[in-house]
C-alpha positions as CSV (number, residue, x, y, z in Angstrom):
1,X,-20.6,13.1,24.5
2,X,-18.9,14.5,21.3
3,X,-20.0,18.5,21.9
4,X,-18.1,22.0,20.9
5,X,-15.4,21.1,22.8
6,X,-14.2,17.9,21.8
7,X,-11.3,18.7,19.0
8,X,-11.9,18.0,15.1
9,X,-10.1,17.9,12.1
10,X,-9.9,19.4,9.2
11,X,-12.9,21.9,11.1
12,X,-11.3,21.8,14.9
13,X,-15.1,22.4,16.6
14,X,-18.4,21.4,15.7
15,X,-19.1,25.2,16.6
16,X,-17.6,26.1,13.0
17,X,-19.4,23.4,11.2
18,X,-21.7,25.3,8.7
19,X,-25.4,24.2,9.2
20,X,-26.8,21.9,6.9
21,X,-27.4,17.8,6.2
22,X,-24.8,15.4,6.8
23,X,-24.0,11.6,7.1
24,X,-22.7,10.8,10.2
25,X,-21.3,7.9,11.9
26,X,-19.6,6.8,15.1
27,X,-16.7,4.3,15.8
28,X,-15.7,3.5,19.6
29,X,-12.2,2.4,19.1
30,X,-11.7,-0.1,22.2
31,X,-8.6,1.1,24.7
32,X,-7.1,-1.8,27.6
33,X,-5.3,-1.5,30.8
34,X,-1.6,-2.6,30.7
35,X,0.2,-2.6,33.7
36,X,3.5,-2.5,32.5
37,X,6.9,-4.1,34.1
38,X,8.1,-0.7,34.4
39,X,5.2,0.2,37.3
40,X,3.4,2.2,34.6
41,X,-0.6,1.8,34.2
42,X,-1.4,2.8,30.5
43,X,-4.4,2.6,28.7
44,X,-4.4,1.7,24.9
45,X,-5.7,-0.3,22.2
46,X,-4.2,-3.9,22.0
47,X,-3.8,-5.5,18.1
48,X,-6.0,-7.6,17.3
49,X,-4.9,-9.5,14.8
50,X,-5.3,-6.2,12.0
51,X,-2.3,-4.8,12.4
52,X,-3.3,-1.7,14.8
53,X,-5.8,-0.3,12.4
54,X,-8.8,1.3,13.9
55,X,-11.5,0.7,11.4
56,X,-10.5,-2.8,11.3
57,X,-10.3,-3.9,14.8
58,X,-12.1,-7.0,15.4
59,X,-14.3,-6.1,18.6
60,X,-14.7,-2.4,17.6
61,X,-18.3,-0.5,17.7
62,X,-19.8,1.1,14.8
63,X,-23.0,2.6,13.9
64,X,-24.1,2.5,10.5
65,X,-24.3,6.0,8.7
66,X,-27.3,8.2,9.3
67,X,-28.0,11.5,7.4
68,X,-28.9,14.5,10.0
69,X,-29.9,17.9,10.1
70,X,-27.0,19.7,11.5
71,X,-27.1,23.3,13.0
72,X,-24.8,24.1,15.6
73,X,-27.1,26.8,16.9
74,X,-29.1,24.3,18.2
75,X,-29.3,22.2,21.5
76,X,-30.8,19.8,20.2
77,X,-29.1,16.2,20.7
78,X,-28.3,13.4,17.6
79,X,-28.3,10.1,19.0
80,X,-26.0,7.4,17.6
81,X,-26.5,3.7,17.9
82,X,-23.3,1.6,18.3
83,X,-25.3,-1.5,16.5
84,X,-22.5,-3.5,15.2
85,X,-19.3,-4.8,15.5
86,X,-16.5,-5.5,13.5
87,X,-15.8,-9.3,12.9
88,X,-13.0,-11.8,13.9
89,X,-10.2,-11.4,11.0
90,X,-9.9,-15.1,9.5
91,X,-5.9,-15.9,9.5
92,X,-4.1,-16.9,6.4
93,X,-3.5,-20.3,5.4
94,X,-0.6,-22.4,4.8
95,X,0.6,-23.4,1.2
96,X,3.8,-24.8,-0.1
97,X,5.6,-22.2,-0.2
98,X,3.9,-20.2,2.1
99,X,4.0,-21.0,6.0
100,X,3.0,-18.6,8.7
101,X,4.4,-18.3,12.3
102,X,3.9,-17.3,15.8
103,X,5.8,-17.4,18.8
104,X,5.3,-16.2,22.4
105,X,7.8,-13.5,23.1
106,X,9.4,-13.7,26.9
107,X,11.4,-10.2,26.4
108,X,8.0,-8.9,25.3
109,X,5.6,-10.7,27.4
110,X,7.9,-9.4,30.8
111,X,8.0,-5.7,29.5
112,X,3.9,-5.5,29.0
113,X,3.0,-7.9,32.0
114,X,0.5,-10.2,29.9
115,X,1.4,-12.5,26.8
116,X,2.8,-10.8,23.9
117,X,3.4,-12.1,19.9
118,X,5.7,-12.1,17.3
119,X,5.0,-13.4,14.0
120,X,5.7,-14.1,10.6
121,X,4.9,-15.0,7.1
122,X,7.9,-17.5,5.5
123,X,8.3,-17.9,2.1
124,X,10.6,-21.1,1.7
125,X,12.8,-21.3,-1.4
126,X,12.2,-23.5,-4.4
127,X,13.1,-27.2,-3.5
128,X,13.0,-26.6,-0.1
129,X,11.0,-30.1,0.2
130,X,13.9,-31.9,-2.1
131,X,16.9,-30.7,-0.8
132,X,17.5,-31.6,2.9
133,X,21.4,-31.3,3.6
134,X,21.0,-27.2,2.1
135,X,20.5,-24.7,4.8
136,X,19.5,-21.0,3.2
137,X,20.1,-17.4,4.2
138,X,17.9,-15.5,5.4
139,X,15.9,-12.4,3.7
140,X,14.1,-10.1,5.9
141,X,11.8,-7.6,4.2
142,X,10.5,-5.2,7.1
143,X,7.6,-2.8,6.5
144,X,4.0,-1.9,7.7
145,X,1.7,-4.9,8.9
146,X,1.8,-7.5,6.5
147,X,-2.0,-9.6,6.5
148,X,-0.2,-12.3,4.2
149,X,3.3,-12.7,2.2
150,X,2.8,-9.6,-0.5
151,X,3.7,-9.7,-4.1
152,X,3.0,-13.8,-4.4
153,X,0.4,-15.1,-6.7
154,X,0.7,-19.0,-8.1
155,X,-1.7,-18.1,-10.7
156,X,-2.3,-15.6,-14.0
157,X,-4.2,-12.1,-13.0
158,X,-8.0,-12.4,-12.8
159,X,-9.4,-10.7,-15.6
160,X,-12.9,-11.5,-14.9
161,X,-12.6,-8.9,-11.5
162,X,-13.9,-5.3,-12.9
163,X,-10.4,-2.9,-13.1
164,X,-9.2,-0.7,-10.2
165,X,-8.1,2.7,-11.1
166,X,-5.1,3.9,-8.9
167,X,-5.9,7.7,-8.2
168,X,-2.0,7.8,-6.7
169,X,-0.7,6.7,-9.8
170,X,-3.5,7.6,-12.5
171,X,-3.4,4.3,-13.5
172,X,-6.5,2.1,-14.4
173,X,-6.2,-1.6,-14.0
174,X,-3.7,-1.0,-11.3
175,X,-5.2,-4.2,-9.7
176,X,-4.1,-6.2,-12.9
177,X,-0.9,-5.1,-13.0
178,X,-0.4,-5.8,-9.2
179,X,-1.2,-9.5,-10.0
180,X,0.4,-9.6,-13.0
181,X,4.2,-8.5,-11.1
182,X,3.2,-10.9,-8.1
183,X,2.6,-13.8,-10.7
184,X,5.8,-13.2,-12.3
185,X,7.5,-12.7,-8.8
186,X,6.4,-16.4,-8.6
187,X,7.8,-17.6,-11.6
188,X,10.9,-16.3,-10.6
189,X,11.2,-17.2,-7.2
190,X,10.4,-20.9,-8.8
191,X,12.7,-20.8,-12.1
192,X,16.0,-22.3,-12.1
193,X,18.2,-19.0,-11.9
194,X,17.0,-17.3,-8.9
195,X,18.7,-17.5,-5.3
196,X,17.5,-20.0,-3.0
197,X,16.8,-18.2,0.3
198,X,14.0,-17.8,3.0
199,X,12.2,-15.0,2.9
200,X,9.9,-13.2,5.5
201,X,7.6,-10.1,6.4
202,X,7.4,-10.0,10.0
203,X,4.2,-9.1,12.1
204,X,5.1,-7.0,15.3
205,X,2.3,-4.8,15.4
206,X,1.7,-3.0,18.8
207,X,-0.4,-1.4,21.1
208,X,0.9,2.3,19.4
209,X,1.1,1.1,15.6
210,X,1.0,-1.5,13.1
211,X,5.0,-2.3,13.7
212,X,7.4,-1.6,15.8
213,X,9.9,-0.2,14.1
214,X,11.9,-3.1,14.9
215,X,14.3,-1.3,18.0
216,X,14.2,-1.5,21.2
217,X,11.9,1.5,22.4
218,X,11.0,2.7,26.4
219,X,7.1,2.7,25.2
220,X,7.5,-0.5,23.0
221,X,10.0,-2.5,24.7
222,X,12.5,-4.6,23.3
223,X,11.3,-5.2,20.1
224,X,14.5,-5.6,18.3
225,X,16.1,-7.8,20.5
226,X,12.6,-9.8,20.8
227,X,13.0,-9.8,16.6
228,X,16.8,-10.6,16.4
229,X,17.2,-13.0,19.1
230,X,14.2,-14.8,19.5
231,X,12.1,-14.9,16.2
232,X,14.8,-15.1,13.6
233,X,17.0,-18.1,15.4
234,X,13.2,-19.5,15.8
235,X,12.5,-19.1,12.1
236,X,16.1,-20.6,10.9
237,X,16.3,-23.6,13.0
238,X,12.3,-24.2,12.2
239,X,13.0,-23.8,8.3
240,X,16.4,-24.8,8.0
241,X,18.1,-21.7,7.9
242,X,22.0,-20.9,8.0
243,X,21.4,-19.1,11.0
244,X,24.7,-16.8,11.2
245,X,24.6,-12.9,11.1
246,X,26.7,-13.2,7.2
247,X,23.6,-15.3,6.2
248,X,20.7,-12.5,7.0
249,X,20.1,-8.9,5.3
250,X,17.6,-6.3,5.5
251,X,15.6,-4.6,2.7
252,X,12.3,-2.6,2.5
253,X,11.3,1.1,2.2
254,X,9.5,3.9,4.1
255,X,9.0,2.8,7.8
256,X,10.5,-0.5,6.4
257,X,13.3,1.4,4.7
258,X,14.5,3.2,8.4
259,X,14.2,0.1,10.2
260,X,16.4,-2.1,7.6
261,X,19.0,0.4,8.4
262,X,18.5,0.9,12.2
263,X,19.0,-2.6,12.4
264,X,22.2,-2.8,10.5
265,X,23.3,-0.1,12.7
266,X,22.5,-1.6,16.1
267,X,23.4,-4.9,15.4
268,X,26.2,-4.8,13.3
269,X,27.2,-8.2,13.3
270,X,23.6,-9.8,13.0
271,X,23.1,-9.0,9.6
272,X,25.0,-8.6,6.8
273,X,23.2,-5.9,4.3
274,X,20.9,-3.7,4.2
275,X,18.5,-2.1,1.3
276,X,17.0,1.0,2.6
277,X,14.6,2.3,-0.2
278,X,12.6,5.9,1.0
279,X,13.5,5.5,4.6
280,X,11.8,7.4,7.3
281,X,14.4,10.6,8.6
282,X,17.5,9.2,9.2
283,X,19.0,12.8,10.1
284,X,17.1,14.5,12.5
285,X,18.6,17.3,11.6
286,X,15.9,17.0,8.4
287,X,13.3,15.3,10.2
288,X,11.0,15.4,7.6
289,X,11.0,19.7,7.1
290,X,12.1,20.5,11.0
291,X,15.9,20.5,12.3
292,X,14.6,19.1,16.1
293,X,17.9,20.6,17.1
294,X,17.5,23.8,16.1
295,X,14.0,25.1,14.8
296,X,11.7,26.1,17.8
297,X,8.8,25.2,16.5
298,X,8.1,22.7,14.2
299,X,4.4,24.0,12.4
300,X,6.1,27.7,11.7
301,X,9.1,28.7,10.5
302,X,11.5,31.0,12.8
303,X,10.7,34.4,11.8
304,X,10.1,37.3,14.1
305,X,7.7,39.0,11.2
306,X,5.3,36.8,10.1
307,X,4.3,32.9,10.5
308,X,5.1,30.7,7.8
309,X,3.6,27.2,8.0
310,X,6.0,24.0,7.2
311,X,5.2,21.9,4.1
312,X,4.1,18.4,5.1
313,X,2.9,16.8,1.7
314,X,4.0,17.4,-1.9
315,X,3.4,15.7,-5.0
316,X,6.7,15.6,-7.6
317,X,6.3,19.5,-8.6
318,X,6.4,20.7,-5.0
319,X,2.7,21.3,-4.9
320,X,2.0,21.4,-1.1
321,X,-1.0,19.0,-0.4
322,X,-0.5,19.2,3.7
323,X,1.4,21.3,6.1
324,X,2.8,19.5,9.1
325,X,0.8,21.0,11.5
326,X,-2.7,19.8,9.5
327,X,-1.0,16.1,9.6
328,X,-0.3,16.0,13.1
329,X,-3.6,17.8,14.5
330,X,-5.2,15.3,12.4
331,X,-3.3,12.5,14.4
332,X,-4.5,14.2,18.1
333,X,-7.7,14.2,16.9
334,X,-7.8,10.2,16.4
335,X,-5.7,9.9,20.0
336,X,-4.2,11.5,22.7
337,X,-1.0,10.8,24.6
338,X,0.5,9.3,21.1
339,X,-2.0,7.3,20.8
340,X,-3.7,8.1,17.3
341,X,-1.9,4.9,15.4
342,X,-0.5,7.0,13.1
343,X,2.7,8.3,11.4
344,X,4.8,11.3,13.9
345,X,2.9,9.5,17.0
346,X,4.7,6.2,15.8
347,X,7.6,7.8,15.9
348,X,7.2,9.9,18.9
349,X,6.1,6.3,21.0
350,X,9.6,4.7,19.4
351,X,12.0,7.5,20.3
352,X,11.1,9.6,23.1
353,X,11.6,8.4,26.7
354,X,9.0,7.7,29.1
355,X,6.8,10.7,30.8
356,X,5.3,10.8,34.5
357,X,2.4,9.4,33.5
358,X,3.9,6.3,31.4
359,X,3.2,7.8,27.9
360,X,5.8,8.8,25.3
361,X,7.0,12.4,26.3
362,X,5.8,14.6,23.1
363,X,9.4,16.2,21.3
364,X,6.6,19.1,20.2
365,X,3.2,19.7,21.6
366,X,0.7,18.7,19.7
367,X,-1.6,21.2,19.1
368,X,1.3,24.5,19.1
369,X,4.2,22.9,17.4
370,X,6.8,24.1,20.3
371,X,9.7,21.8,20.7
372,X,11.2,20.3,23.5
373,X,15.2,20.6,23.4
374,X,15.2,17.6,26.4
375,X,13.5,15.2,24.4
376,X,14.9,16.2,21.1
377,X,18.4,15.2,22.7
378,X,17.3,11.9,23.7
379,X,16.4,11.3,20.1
380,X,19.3,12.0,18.8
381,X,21.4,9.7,21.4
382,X,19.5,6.8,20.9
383,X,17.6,6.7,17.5
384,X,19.5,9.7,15.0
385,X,20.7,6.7,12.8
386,X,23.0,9.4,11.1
387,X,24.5,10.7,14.5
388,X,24.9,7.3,15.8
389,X,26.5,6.3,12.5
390,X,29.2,8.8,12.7
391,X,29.4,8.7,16.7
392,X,30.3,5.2,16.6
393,X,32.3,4.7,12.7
394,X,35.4,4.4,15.0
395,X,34.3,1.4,16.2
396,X,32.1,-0.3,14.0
397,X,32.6,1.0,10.6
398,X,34.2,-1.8,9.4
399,X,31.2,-4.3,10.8
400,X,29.0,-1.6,9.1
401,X,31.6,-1.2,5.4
402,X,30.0,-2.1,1.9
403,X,26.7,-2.8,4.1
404,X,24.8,0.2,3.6
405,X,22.7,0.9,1.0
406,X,19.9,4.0,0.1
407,X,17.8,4.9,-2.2
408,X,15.4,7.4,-2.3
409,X,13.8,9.9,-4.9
410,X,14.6,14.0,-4.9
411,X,11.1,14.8,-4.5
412,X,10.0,12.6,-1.8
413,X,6.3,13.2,-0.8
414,X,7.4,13.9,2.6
415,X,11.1,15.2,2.1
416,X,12.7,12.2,3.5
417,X,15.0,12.9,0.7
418,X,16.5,15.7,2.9
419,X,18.0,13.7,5.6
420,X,19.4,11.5,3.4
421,X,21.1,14.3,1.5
422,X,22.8,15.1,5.0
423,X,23.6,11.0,5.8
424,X,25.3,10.5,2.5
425,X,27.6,13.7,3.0
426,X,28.9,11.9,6.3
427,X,29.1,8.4,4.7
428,X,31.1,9.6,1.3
429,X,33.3,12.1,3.1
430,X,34.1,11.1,6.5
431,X,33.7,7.6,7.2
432,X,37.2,5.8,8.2
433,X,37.4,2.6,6.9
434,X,35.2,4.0,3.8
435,X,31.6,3.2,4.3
436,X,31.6,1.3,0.6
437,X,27.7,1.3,-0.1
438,X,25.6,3.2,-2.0
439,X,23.5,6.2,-2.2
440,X,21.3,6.8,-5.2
441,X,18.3,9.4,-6.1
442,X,15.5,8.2,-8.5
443,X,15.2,12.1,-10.3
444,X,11.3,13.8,-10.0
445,X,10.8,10.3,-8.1
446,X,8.4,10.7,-4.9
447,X,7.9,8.4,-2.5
448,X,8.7,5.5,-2.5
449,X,11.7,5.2,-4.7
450,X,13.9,2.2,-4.6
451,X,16.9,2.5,-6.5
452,X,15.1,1.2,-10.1
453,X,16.0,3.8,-12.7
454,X,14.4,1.4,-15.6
455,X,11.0,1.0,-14.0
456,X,8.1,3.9,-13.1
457,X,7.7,4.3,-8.7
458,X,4.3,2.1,-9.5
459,X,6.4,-0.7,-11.0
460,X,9.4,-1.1,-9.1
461,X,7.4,-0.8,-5.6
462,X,6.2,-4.1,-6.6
463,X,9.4,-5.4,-6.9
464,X,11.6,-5.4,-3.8
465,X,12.2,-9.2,-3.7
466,X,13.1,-9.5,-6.6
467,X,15.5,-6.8,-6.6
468,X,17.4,-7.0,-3.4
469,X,17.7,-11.0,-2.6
470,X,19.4,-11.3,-6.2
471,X,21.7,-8.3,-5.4
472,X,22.6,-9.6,-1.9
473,X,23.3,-13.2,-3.1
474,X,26.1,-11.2,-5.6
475,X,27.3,-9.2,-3.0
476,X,27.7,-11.2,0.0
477,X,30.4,-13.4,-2.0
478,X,32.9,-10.5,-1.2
479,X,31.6,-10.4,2.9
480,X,31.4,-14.0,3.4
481,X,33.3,-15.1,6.0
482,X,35.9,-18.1,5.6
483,X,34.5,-21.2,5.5
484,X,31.2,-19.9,5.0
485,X,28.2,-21.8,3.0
486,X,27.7,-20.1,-0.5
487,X,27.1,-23.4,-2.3
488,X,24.4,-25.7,-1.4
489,X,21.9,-23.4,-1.4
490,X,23.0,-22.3,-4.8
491,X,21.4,-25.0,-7.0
């Protein structure tokens, strides 16, 4: 029963709904019972092969739109039929270059209590097939549920396909130029000057989201230990790989951009470079527009006078699209207990510790914005990459030195330029051996910036593979260690 007191978004009852006709229709998005290893029963949906999206879940209940006479005045009742279902998703297949993967994870499988996956899509290097004796490094672009290996196309753009018009970009033929960069990405990737190396996006959607954010988490378990020690030796011995941490790097950008640099911070040795374009707030003291540390609330600003909501979405004039509070009521509408498969409850399931009742503990409540000091301390302990950074330069700086690298523009959609702002002050004035990266700011550029000052944001998105593998084959010349392989799969 869906009645005035079940909570909407953007209109929070159907009370307020103004009478009139509307097209309505109803999704059941299909929760499970997990009893985890922990002793904690928990109900949510399991992935499902679409990468933790609700309106793509194979097995989920839909009806099909129906226009009604609304008047909330009324007792009278709408019926809605859940007639259909949505359909098996078909998995990709493998091509030369192409090959996808999937392994059982133990450290997974023992935290959830039933069988749990991590997989992968591999691109192998040019002459893979023709050169047996070369091992290759490995590249690992992290980021949001990948269906297939993005940005590869064997063949020209399809121009008999009608045009797309981008309305993020104000672009038409946005689909044209997508194929166009993915095509040329392949005749890269294929011509005689460009690195040899594997390449993957992995798959570790999750009962929460559509990744995990690659760390090990309380609510997600051991997901970067599941990713560092089980997938990525599985990958290299299957594909030839080097297989030492100097022969892996990180790159990506957003949620891919934070988890590229959480992993070059908690496993130090393991990889050797990261590329961390837009990254998700790596200071909590600018977690996106709230200091968790210090700010009370995180909807309002602290004033004693009047209530000032926080800015949650801008475009590259600092036109204010969302406020944070209208982002994350939008997120407990879609699921309770963290459980809406979007962007702060992602983040809330990663970092906070487990409540009573086996659900992430909330750092604010969801519907008032108040903050919880307890729980904003156990974020910054465990997942503050810029607090952990400093806490532990002393002993690890010079594992992390000449490592680190981020990019983001100054007028970031969701000010995640702030926080890096406030990492970059630690890493150019403080660190001891000097941190010997880079920090660079595309200017006007929103999100998601990546460190191209020659291209627009809708060009050089398209072009992470081609941008970081070259720049890390330069670069790890100088980090190498003695002895290492930096020949045979140069050729």
């Amino acid at each position: 029963m869906i009645d005035a007191s079940a909570l909407g978004y953007p209109i929070e009852s159907l009370r307020n709904v103004p009478k009139g006709e509307y097209v309505v229709q109803a999704l059941l998005h299909k929760y499970e019972t997990f009893q985890r290893a922990d002793g904690h029963v928990v109900k949510l949906p399991m992935d499902r092969g679409e990468g933790q999206q609700w309106n793509l879940a194979p097995g989920n209940l839909y009806s099909a739109p129906v226009k009604i006479q609304f008047d909330p005045q009324s007792a009278k009742v709408v019926h809605i039929q859940l007639s259909k279902a949505i359909p098996p998703i078909e998995s990709p297949k493998d091509t030369k270059y192409i090959k996808h993967i999937k392994i059982r994870s133990k450290l997974l499988s023992d935290f959830w209590g039933r069988d749990f996956y991590l997989g992968a899509h591999v691109l192998l290097p040019e002459g893979w097939d023709t050169h047996p004796n070369a091992r290759y490094p490995l590249a690992i672009f992290h980021g949001h549920f990948p269906a297939d290996f993005g940005g590869w196309r064997t063949t020209p753009p399809d121009t008999t396909q009608p045009c797309q018009y981008s309305s993020r970009f104000k672009i038409d033929c946005y689909n044209r130029i997508q194929q166009q960069e993915a095509y040329d990405f392949y005749k890269l990737w294929t011509g005689p000057n460009f690195p040899r190396v594997i390449a993957i996006e992995v798959q570790h959607a999750n009962p929460y989201y559509d990744d995990s954010y690659a760390v090990n988490s309380q609510n997600l378990g051991p997901y970067g230990d599941a990713i560092t020690y089980e997938l990525l030796p599985y990958i290299e011995k299957e594909f030839r790989g080097i297989g030492q941490g100097w022969a892996r790097f990180t790159y990506g950008g957003s949620t891919g951009g934070w988890e590229a640099l959480a992993v070059q911070t908690f496993y130090p040795e393991e990889y050797n470079g990261c590329y961390a374009a837009c990254p998700d707030p790596i200071d909590f003291r600018a977690f996106t527009t709230v200091n968790i540390y210090e700010d009370k609330n995180a909807y309002f600003l602290d004033n004693s006078f009047k209530s000032t909501p926080r800015p949650g979405h801008r475009d590259y004039l600092g036109h204010v699209s969302a406020t944070l509070k209208e982002m994350n009521l939008k997120e407990l509408v879609l699921g309770t207990k963290s459980r809406s498969g979007q962007q702060f409850d992602i983040w809330e399931a990663v970092y906070s510790p487990i409540g009573p009742d086996g659900y992430p503990q909330r750092l604010w409540d969801k519907y008032s914005g108040l903050i919880n000091p307890d729980v904003a301390a156990f974020w910054r302990e465990n997942y503050d990459l810029a607090y952990i950074l400093k806490r532990d330069w002393a002993k690890n700086g010079a594992k992390w030195r000449g490592k680190i690298h981020i990019y983001c523009g100054d007028m970031d959609n969701f000010y995640l330029n702030n926080a890096v702002y406030l990492m970059e002050d630690f890493l150019k004035e403080t660190t001891n051996p000097p941190y010997d990266g880079e920090v660079d700011y595309g200017d006007r550029a929103e999100h998601c910036w990546n460190g191209d000052h020659t291209q627009p944001n809708y060009i050089s998105r398209l072009r992470y593979h081609r941008m970081f593998i070259p720049k890390w084959a330069e670069e790890v010349k100088s980090r190498a260690p003695k002895g290492a392989d930096l020949k045979s799969w140069r050729y």
